[in-house]
C-alpha positions in Angstrom: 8.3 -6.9 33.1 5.4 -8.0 35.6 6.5 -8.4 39.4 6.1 -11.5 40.0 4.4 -13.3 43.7 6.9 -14.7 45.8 6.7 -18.3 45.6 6.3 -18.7 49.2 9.3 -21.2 50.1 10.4 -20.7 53.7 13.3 -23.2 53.4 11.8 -25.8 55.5 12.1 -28.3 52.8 15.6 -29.9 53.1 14.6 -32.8 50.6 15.3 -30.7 47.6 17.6 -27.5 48.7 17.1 -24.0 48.4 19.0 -23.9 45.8 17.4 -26.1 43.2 14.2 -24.3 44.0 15.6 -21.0 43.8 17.6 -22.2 40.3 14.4 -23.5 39.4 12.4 -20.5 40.6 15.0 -18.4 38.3 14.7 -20.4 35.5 10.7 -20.0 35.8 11.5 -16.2 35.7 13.4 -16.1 32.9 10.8 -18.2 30.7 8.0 -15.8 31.5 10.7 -12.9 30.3 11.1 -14.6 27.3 7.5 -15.1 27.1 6.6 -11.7 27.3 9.3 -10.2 24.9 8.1 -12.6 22.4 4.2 -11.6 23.0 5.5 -8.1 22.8 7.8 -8.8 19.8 4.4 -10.5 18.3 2.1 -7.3 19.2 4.8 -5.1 17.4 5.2 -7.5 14.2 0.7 -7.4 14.1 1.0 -3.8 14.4 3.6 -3.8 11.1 1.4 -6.1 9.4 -2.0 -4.0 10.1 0.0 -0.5 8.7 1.6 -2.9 5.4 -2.1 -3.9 4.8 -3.7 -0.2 5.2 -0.6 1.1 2.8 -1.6 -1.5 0.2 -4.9 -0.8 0.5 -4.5 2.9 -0.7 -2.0 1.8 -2.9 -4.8 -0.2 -4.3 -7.1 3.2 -4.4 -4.7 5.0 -6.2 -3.8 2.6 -8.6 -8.0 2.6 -9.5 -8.3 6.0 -9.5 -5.4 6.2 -11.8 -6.8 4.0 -14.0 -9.9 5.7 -14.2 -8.1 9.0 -15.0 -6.4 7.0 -17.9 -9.3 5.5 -19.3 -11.0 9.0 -19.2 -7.6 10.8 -20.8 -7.3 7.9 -23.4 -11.5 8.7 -24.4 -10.7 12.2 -25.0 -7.4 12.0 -26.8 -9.2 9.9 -29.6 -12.1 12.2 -30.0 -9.4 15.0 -30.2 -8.3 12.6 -33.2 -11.3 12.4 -34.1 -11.6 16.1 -33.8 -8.0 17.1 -35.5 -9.1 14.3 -38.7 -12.2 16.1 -39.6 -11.1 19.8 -39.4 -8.1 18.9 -41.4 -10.5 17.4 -44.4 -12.8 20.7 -44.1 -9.7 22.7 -44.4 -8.6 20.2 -47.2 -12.2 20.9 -49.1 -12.3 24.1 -48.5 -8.5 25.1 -49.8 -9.2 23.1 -53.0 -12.6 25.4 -53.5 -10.4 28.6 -53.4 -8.3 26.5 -55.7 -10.7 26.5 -58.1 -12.8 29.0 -58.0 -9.4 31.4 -58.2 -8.1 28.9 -61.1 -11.7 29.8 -62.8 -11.6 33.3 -62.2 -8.1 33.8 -63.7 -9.4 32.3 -66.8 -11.7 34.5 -67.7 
């Protein structure tokens, strides 16, 4: 809370009372209270907002660097396909040439 100036009364004035002044006085205090907590309250919930956005954002950075990662691992797995498909018909061509040259040889 911020000390606040007195207000100055010196009681002279009868036409309203001290006390309505000082009620009123108190009242005035208590709405600048209020007005601070909420400012504060306001600071804090800005504060939240700015750390939710930053979070995001590297949520946001991760997600596209994930991505990217993907894209690369999904490159590579098909030419590993690719890869795996060819070997597999070499080994293919080459098993049926021992095939026959061995089926050949046994006949003469």
């Amino acid at each position: 809370m911020i000390d606040r100036p007195s207000t100055g009364y010196t009681g002279s004035d009868t036409s309203s009372g001290p006390s309505e002044v000082e009620a009123a006085t108190r009242r005035l205090a208590a709405a600048l209270d209020a007005l601070e907590a909420a400012v504060e309250r306001r600071h804090e919930a800005d504060r939240d907002e700015d750390e939710l956005a930053a979070r995001i954002q590297a949520l946001g950075t991760d997600r596209s660097r994930l991505a990217h990662e993907l894209d690369g691992s999904l490159v590579r797995t098909r030419e590993l396909e690719r890869v795996n498909r060819e070997i597999s018909q070499r080994l293919d061509t080459a098993i049926a040439t021992i095939r026959a040259v061995l089926g050949n040889g046994g006949a003469t």
